[in-house]
Backbone as JSON Lines, residues from 0, in Angstrom:
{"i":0,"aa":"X","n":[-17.71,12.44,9.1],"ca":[-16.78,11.65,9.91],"c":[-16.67,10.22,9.37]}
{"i":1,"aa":"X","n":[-17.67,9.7,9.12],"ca":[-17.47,8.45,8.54],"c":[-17.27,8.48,7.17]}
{"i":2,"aa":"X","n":[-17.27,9.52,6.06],"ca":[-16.71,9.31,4.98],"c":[-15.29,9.42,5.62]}
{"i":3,"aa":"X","n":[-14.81,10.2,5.9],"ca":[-13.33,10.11,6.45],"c":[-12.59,9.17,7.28]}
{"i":4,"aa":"X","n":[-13.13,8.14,7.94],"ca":[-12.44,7.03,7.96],"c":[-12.63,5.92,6.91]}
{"i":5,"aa":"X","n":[-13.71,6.22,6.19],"ca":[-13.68,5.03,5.19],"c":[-12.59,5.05,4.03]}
{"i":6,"aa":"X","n":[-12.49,6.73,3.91],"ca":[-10.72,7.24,3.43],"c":[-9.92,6.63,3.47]}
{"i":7,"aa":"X","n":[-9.47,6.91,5.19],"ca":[-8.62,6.53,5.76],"c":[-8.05,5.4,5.7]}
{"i":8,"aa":"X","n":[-9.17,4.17,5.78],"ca":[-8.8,2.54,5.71],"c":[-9.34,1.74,4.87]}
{"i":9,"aa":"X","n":[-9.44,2.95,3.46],"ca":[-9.75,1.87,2.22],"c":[-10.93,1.45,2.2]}
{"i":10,"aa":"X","n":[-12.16,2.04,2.71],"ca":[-13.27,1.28,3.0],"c":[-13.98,1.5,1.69]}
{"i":11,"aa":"X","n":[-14.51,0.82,1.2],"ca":[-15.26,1.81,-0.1],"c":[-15.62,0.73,-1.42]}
{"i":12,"aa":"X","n":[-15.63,1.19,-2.39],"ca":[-15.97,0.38,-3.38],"c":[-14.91,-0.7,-3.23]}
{"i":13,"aa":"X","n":[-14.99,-2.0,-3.71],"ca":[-14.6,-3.11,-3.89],"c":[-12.97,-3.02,-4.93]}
{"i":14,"aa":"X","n":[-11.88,-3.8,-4.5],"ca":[-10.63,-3.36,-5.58],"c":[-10.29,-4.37,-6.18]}
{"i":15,"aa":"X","n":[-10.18,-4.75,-7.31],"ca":[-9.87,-5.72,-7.82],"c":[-8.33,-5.93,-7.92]}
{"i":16,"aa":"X","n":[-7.19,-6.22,-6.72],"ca":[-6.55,-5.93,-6.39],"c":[-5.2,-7.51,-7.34]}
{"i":17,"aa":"X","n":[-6.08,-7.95,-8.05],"ca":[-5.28,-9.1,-8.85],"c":[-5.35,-8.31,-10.5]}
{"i":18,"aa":"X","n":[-6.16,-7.41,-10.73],"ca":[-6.03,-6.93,-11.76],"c":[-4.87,-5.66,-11.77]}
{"i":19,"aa":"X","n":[-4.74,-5.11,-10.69],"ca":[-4.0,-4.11,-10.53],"c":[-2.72,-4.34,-10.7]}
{"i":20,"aa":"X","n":[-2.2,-5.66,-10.03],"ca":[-0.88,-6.32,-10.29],"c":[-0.81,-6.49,-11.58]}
{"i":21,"aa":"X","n":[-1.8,-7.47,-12.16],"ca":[-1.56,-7.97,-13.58],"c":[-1.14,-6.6,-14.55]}
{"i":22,"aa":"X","n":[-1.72,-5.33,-14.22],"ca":[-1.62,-3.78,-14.88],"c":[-0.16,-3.37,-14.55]}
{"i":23,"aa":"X","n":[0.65,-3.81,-13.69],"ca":[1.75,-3.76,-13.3],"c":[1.22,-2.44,-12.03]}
{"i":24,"aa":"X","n":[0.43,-2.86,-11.41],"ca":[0.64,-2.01,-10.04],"c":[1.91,-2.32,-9.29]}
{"i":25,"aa":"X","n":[2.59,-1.57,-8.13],"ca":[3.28,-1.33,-7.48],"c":[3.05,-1.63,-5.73]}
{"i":26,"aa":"X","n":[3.45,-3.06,-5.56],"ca":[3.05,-3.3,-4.08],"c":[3.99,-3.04,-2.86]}
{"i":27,"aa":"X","n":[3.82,-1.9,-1.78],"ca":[4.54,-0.92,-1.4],"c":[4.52,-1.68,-0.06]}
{"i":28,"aa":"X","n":[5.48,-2.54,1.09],"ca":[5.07,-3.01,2.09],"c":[5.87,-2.43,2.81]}
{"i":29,"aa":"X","n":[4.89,-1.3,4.06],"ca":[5.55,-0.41,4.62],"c":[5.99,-0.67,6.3]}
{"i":30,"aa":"X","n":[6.14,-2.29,6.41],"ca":[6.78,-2.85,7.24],"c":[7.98,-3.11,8.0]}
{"i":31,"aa":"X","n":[8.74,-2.68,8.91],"ca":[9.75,-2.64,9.82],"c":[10.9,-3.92,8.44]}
{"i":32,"aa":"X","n":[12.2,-3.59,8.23],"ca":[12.75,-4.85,7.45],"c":[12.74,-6.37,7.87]}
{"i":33,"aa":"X","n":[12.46,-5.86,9.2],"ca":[12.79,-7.44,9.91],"c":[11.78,-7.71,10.29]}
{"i":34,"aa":"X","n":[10.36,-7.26,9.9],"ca":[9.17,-7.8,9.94],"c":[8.84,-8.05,7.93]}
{"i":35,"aa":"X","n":[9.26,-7.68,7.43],"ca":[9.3,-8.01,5.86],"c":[9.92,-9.06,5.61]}
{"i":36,"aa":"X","n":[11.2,-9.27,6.43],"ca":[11.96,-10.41,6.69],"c":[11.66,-11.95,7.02]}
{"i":37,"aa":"X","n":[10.66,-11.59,7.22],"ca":[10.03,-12.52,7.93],"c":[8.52,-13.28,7.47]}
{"i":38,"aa":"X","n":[8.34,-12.48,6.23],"ca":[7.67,-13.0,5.09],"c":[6.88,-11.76,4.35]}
{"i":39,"aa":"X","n":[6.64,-12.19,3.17],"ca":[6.19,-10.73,1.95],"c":[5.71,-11.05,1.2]}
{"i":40,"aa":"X","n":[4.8,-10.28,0.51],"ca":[4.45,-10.8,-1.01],"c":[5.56,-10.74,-1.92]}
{"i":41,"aa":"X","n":[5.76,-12.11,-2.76],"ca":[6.63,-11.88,-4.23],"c":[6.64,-10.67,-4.63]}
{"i":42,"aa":"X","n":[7.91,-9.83,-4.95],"ca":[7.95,-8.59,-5.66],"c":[7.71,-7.69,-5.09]}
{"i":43,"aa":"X","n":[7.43,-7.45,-3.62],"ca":[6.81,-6.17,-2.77],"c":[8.11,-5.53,-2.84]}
{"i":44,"aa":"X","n":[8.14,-4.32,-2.36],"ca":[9.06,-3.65,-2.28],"c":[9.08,-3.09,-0.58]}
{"i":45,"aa":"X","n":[9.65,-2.85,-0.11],"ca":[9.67,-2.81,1.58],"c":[10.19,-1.25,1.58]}
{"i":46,"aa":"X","n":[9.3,-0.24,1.47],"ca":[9.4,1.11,2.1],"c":[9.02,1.05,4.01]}
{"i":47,"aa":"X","n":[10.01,0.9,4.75],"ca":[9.05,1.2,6.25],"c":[8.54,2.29,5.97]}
{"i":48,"aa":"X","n":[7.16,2.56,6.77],"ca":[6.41,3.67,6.92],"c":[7.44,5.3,7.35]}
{"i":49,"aa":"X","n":[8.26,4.72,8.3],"ca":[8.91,5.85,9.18],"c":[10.28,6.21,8.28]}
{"i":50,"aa":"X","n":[10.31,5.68,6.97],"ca":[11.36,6.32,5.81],"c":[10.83,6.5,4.57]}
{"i":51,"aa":"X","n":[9.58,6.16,4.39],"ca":[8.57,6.42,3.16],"c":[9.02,7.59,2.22]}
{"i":52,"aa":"X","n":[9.32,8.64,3.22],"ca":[9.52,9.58,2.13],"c":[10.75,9.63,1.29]}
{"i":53,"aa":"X","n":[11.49,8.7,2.19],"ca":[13.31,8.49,0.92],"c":[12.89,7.94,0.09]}
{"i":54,"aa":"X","n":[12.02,7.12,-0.15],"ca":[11.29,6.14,-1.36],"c":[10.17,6.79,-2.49]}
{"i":55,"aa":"X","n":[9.47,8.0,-2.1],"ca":[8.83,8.4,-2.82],"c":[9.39,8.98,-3.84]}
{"i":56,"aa":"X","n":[10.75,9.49,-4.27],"ca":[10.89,10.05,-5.32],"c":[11.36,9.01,-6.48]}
{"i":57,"aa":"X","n":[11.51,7.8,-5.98],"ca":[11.7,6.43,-6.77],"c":[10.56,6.34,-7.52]}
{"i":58,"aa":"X","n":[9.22,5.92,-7.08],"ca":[7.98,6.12,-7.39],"c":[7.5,7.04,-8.38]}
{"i":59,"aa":"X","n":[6.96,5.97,-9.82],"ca":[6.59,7.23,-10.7],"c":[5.03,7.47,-10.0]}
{"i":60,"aa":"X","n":[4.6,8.64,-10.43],"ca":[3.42,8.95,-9.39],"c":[2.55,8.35,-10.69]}
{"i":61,"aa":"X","n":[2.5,8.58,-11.77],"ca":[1.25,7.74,-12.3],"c":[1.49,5.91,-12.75]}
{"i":62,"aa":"X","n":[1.96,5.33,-11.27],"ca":[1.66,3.96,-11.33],"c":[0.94,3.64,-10.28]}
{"i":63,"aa":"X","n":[0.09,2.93,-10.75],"ca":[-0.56,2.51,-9.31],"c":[0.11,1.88,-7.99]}
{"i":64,"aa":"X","n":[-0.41,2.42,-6.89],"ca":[0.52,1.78,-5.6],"c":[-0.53,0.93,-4.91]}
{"i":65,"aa":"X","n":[-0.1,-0.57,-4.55],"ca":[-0.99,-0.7,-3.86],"c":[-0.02,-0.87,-2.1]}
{"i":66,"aa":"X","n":[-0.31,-0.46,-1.42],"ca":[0.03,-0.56,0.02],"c":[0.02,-1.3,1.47]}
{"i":67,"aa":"X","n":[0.85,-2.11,1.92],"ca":[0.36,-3.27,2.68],"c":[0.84,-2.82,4.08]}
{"i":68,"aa":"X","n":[0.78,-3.75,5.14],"ca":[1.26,-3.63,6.33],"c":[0.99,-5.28,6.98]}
{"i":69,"aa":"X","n":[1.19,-5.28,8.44],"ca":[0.7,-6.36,8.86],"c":[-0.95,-6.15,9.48]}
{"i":70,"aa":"X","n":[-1.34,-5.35,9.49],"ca":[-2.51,-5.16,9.9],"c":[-3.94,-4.02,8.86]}
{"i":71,"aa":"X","n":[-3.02,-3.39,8.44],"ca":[-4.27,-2.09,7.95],"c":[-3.84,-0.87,8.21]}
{"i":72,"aa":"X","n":[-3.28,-0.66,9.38],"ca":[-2.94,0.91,10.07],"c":[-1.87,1.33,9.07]}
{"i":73,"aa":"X","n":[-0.74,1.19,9.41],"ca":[0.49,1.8,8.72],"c":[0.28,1.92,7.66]}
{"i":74,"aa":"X","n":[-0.56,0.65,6.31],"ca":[-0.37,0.9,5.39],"c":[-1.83,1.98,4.99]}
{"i":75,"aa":"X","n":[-2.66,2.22,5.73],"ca":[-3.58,3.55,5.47],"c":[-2.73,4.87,5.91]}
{"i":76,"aa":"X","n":[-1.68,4.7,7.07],"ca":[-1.03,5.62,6.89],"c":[-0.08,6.05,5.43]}
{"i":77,"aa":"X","n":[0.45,5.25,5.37],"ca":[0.8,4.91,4.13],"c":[0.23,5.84,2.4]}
{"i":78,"aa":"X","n":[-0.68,5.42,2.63],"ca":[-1.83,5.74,1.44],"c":[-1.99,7.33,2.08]}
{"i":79,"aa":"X","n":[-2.6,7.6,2.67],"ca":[-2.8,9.22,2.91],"c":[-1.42,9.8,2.57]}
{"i":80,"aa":"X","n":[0.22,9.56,3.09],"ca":[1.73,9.79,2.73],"c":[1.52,10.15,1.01]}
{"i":81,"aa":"X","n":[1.29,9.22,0.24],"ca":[1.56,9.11,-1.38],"c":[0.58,10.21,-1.84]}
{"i":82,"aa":"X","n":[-0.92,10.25,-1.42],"ca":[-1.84,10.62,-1.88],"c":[-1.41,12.68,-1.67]}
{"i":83,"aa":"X","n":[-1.05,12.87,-0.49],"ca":[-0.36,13.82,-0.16],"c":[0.65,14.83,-1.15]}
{"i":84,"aa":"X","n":[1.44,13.34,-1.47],"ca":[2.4,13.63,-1.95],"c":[1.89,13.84,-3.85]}
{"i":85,"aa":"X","n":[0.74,13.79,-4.29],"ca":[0.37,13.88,-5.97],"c":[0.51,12.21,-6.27]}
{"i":86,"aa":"X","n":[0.5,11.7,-5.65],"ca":[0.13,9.73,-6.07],"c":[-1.72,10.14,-6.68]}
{"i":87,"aa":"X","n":[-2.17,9.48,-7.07],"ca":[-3.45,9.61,-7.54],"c":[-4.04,8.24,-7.24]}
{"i":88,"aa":"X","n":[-3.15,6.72,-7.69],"ca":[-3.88,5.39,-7.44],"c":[-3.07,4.61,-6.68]}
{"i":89,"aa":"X","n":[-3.81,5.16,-5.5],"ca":[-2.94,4.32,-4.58],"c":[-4.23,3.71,-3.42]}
{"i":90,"aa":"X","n":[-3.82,2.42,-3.12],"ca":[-4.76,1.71,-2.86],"c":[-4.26,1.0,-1.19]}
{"i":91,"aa":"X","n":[-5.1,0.85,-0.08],"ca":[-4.71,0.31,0.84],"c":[-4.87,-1.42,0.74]}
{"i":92,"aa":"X","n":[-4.19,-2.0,0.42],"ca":[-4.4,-3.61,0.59],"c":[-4.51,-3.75,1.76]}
{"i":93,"aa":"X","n":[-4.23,-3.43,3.31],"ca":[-4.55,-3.85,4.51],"c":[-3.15,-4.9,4.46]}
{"i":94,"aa":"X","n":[-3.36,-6.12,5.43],"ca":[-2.87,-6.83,5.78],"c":[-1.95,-7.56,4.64]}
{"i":95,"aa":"X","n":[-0.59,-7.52,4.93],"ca":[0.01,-8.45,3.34],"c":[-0.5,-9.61,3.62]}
{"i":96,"aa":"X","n":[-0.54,-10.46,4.48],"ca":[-1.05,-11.57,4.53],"c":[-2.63,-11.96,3.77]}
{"i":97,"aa":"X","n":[-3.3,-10.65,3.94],"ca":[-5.06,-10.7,3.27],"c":[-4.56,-10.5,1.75]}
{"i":98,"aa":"X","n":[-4.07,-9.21,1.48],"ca":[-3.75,-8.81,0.05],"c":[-2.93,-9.94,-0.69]}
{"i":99,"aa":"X","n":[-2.34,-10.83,-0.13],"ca":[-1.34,-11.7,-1.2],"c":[-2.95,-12.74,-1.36]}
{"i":100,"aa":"X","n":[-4.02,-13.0,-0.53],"ca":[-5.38,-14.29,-0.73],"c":[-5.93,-13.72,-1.74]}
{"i":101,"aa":"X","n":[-5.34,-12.12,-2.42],"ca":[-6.43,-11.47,-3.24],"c":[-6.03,-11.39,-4.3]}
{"i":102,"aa":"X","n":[-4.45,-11.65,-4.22],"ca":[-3.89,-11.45,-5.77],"c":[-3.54,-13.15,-6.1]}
């Protein structure tokens, strides 16, 4: 049970989540538009969670994704969606607001 939420919300080894960008990772912010609207990381791309899947075939699956939200939830929902789908590096950043202090 607790490996499976640590799954779930990214808990786990440490991500070096400024190297991933610099690799040209893919930062996926799966936020309402008018909550993206309202501020984002440079370059994110704004999939809402609840249309994710019109966006996944955009997505080459071997680039890394990293995944944001305003909190953690959506974008671990998020991450389980891709991983589902044959994504392989896809990463929960949690909060865009935390993930942009990291890159």
């Amino acid at each position: 049970m607790i490996n499976t939420l640590k799954k779930l919300f990214g808990i786990g080894p440490k991500v070096d989540y400024a190297t991933l960008v610099k690799q040209g990772a893919l930062i996926l912010d799966v936020r309402s538009p008018s909550e993206y609207k309202q501020g984002h990381i440079k370059g994110a791309i704004n999939a809402p969670l609840n249309d994710l899947s019109k966006h996944i075939s955009k997505i080459k699956k071997e680039t890394a994704v990293i995944t944001c939200c305003a909190s953690g939830m959506r974008s671990a929902s998020a991450k389980s969606v891709l991983k589902s789908n044959g994504f392989t590096q896809v990463y929960n950043g949690g909060s865009w607001t935390s993930l942009q202090s990291k890159i």
